[in-house]
N, C-alpha and C positions, 0 to 999 in steps of 0.2 A: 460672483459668489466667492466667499473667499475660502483659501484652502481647507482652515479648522472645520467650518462648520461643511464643508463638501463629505470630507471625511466622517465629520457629526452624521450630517443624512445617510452615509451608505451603511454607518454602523448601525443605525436607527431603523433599519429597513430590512437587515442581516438576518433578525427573529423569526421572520414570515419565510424563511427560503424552506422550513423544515415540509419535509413530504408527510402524505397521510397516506396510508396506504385502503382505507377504509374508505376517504373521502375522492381517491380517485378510482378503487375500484367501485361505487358508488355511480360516478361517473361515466366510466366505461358500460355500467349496465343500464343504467337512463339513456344513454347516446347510442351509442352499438345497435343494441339489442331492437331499440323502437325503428334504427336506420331499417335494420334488415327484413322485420315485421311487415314496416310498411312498403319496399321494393317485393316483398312474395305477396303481400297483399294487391299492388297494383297488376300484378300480370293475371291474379284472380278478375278483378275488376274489369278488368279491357275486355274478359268474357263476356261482360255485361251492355259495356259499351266504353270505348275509347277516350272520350273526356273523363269516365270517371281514370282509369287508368293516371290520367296526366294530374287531374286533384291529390291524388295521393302520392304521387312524385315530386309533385312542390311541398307537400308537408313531409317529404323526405329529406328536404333540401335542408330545414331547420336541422338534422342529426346529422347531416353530410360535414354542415359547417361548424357544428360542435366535435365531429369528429375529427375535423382539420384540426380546430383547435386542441385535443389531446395529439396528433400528431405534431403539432407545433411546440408543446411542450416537452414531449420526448427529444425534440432535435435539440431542444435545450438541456437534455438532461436533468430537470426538474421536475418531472411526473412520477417516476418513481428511483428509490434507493440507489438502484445496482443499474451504469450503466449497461450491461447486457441485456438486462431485462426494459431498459429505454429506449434501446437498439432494435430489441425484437417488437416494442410493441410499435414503436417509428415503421417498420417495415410492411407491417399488418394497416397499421392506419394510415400507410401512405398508398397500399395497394388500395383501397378502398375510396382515398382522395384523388386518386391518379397522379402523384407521387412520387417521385424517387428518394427513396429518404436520406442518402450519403450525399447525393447533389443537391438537392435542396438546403437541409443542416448546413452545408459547407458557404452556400452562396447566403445562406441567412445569417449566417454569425460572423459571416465579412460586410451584412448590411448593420449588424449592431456593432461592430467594433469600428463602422466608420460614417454611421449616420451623421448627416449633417456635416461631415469634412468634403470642401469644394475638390480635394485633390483625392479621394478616392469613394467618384460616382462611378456609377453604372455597372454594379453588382450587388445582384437583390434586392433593386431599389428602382422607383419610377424614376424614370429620365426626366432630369432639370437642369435648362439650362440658364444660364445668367445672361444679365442684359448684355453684358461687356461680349460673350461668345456671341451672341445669338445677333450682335449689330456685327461685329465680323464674318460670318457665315455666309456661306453661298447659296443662290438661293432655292436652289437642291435643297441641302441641309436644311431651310428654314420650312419651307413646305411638310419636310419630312417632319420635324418637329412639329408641325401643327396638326399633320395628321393625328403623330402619336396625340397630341394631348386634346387631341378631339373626343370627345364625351361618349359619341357613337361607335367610335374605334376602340377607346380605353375598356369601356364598359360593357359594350354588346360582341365588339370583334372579339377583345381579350380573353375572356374565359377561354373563348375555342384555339387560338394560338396558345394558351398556356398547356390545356391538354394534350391538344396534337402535333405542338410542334417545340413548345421550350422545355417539357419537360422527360421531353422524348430522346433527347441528345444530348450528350454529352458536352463539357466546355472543352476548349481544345488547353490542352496540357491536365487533366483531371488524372488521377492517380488510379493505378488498376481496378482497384478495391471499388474505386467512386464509380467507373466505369461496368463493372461487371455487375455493380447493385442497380443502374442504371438501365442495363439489356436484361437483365433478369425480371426486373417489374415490368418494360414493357412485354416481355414475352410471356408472361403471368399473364397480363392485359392482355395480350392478344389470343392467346389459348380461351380462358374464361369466358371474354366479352364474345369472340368466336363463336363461341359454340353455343354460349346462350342466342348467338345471331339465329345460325342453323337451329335450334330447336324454337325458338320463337317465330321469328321471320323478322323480317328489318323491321315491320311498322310496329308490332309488338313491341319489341326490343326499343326503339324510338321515345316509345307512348313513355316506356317504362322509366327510362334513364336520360334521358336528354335533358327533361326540364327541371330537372332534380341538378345537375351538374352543370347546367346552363344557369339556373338562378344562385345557387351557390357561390359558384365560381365570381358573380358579379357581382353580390355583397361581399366577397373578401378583396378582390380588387377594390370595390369601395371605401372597404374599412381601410384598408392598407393608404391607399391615397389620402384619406382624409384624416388621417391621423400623422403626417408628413405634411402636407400643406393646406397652411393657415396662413393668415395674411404677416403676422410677426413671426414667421417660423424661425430655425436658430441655423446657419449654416456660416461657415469658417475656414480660411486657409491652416492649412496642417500647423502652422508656426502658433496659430490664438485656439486651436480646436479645442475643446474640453469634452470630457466624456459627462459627466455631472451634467453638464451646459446641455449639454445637446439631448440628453435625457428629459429634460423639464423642462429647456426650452422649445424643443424641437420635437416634441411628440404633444399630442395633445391629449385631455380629459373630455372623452365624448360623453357626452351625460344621456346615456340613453335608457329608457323605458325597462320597469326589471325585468319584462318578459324577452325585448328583445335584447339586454343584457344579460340573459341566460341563453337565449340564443347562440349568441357571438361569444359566449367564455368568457365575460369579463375583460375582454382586448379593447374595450375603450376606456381602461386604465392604463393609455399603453406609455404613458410617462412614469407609469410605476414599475412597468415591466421591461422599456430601454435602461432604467436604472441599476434593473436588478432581474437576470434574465433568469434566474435561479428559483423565481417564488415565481408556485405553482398557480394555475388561473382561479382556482379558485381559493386562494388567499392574498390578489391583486387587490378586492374591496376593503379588506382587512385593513391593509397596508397603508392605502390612501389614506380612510377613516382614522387611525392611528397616527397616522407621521404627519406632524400639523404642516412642517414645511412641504410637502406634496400636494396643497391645498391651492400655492401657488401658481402650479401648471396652467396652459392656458385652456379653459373650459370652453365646450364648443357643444351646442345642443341640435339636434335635428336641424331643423329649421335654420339654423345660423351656416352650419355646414354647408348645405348647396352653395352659399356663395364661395367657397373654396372651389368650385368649377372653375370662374374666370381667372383665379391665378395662374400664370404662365410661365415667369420669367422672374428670378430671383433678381434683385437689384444689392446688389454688392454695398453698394454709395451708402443708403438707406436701410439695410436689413430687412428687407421686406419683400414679397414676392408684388408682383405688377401683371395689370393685365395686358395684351398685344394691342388694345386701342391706346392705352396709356403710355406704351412707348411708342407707337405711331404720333400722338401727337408730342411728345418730345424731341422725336425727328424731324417734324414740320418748325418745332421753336429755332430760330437763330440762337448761332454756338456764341 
């Protein structure tokens, strides 16, 4: 892509950054409000009987992850006007996601400022590794990589290490501020959820919130994976990297269903929103629809998506991600 017109599309996309204050407080009372409805509605329920309890915790999970989605906007500073008031609702909506909003922000805006560069992975971002590391590797290292990218690990493990354990901790060198926003929501968490424990009892408490944050949790790992690897994804040493590039190449257009893209916030527009972190989710459809060259991105529908499971290993040579049979038998080929 060449320089004029890179600069053409970011100014061409620049319109859409304006906030609504209408359209997100709008938002927040559609999302919010039904979340918290339906969590006092389920511990009514579980009076009743225990499955209905868990029914209504899974249609909590749809407002769990719309309300990620307004936390995820805040950490961009594109929800509303006045970063303090981004800040403050970042912290609200991140208690409720389990959360920490200075650590997460921090580790998220070092995965958009370097998605797609080979020389700065492995911060807020799925672990990928290239054929070239991954034929060097020990075979420690290589297991451990298959774990991670194992489907049962990614998807059913993950949720619950994100809650209880990456987002519980601090990174080593994080700055006071990131640190003390970090112990202060888990201790929120733990007073809260606490005491709801003691007044409910664990199986209560269980019915009510588990499957709501256990399903949640496994559609945003999903979206987040599937929207980073496709079979032509875009990845680069820092010398050829392009931010442009790696917006439209390397994010994709999930084209999904408009119910379950009100679900999800509009985030399977996410080659509109690596472009342009600043326009708010719900003027991502906007944006596409309007800006003819965003039309380009590579479109990826239900159904097509599952096959993004067997990509593995990014091939450098080819630009292309590869499955572990597909290099297996490359390594059986004479050099």
């Amino acid at each position: 892509m060449e320089k004029d017109k890179k600069k053409l599309l970011r100014k061409m996309v620049k319109p859409f950054e304006k906030t609504s204050y209408t359209k997100s407080t709008i938002q927040i009372i559609n999302t919010i409000i039904p979340l918290l409805a339906l969590l006092v509605a389920s511990g009514f329920l579980y009076q009743v009987h225990w499955s209905l309890a868990i029914i209504s915790s899974i249609c909590a999970s749809i407002f769990l992850i719309r309300t990620f989605i307004i936390f995820h906007d805040a950490c961009h500073g594109s929800y509303l006007k006045k970063q303090k008031h981004n800040d403050l609702l970042g912290n609200v909506t991140g208690f409720l996601t389990f959360f920490p909003y200075r650590k997460w922000r921090r580790e998220h805006l070092m995965h958009h400022a370097g998605s797609g560069n080979l020389e700065k992975r492995g911060i807020g971002d799925i672990w990928v590794m290239t054929v070239e590391e991954y034929q060097i590797s020990s075979r420690f290292k290589r297991l451990t990589y298959r774990c991670y990218r194992n489907p049962f690990v990614m998807f059913v493990l993950g949720p619950f290490f994100l809650v209880f354990v990456s987002n519980r901790f601090n990174a080593k060198g994080a700055k006071t501020k990131e640190r003390t926003n970090t112990w202060l929501n888990n201790i929120l968490l733990l007073i809260i959820y606490g005491g709801l424990i003691y007044l409910l009892g664990a199986s209560q408490f269980f019915a009510i919130f588990a499957p709501m944050v256990f399903i949640s949790g496994m559609i945003g790992i999903w979206l987040f994976y599937i929207q980073h690897t496709f079979e032509d994804s875009y990845f680069e040493e820092s010398s050829e990297w392009d931010y442009v590039k790696a917006a439209i190449d390397g994010s994709s257009y999930y084209k999904l269903p408009k119910f379950i893209q009100w679900i999800t916030g509009n985030i399977g527009y996410h080659h509109v929103h690596h472009l342009n972190p600043r326009i708010p989710n719900y003027a991502l459809e906007a944006t596409h629809d309007n800006v003819t060259p965003l039309h380009h991105a590579t479109s990826i529908t239900i159904r097509e998506s599952f096959a993004s499971l067997k990509f593995k290993l990014y091939d450098e040579s080819h630009k292309r991600f590869i499955t572990f049979k597909e290099f297996a038998l490359r390594q059986k080929q004479p050099s």
